[in-house]
C-alpha positions in Angstrom: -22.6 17.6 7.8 -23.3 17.2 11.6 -21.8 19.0 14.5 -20.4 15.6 15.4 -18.8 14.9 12.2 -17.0 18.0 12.2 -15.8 17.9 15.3 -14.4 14.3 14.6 -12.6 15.3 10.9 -11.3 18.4 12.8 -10.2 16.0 15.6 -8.8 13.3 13.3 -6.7 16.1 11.7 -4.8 17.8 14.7 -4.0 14.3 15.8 -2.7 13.7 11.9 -0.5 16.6 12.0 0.5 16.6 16.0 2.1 13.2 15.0 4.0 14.2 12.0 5.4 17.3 14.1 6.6 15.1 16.8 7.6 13.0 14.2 9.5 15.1 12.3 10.9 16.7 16.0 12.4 13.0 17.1 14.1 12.4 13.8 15.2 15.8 13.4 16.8 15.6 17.2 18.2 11.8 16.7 19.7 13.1 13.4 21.0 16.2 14.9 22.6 15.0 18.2 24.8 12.1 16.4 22.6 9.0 17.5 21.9 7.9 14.2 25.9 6.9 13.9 25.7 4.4 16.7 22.6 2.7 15.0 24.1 -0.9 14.6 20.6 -2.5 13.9 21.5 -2.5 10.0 24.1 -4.6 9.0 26.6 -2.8 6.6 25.9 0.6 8.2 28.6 2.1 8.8 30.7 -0.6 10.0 33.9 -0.3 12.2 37.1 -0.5 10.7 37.5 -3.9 12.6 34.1 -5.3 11.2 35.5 -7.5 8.0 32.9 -8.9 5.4 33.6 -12.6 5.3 31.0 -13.6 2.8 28.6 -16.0 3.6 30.1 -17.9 7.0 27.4 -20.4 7.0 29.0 -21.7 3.3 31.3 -23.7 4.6 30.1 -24.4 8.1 27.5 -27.0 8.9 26.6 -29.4 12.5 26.4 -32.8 12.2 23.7 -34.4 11.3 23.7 -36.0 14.8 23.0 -33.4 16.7 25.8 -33.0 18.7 28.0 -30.3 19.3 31.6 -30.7 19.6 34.4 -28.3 21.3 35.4 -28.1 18.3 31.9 -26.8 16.4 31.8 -24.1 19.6 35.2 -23.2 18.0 
């Protein structure tokens, strides 16, 4: 193996393993300080007591076939 090589597996794996410990730092912090209970990206996630699972709202609910929108649709 070349000097070169080396160098660049040697390289490759610092960067490998500085990434998982910042990594593993971040999600360690965001777990740790409470952010992860205001993540509201995934539906169902621990929802708010007002938050009411209505099914599927798009089952009964369709626009005319028109294209236009009423008051009433907006509604």
């Amino acid at each position: 193996m070349t000097k070169g090589a080396r160098n660049l597996l040697i390289m490759g794996g610092a960067s490998v393993l500085i990434a998982l410990l910042t990594t593993g730092v971040s999600l360690a912090w965001y777990h740790n300080s409470g952010d992860i209970y205001l993540d509201r990206s995934r539906p169902g996630y621990l929802p708010d007591d007002t938050e009411i699972d209505v099914g599927d709202p798009e089952a009964d609910f369709n626009f005319s076939e028109n294209g236009t929108i009423t008051d009433e649709d907006l509604d």
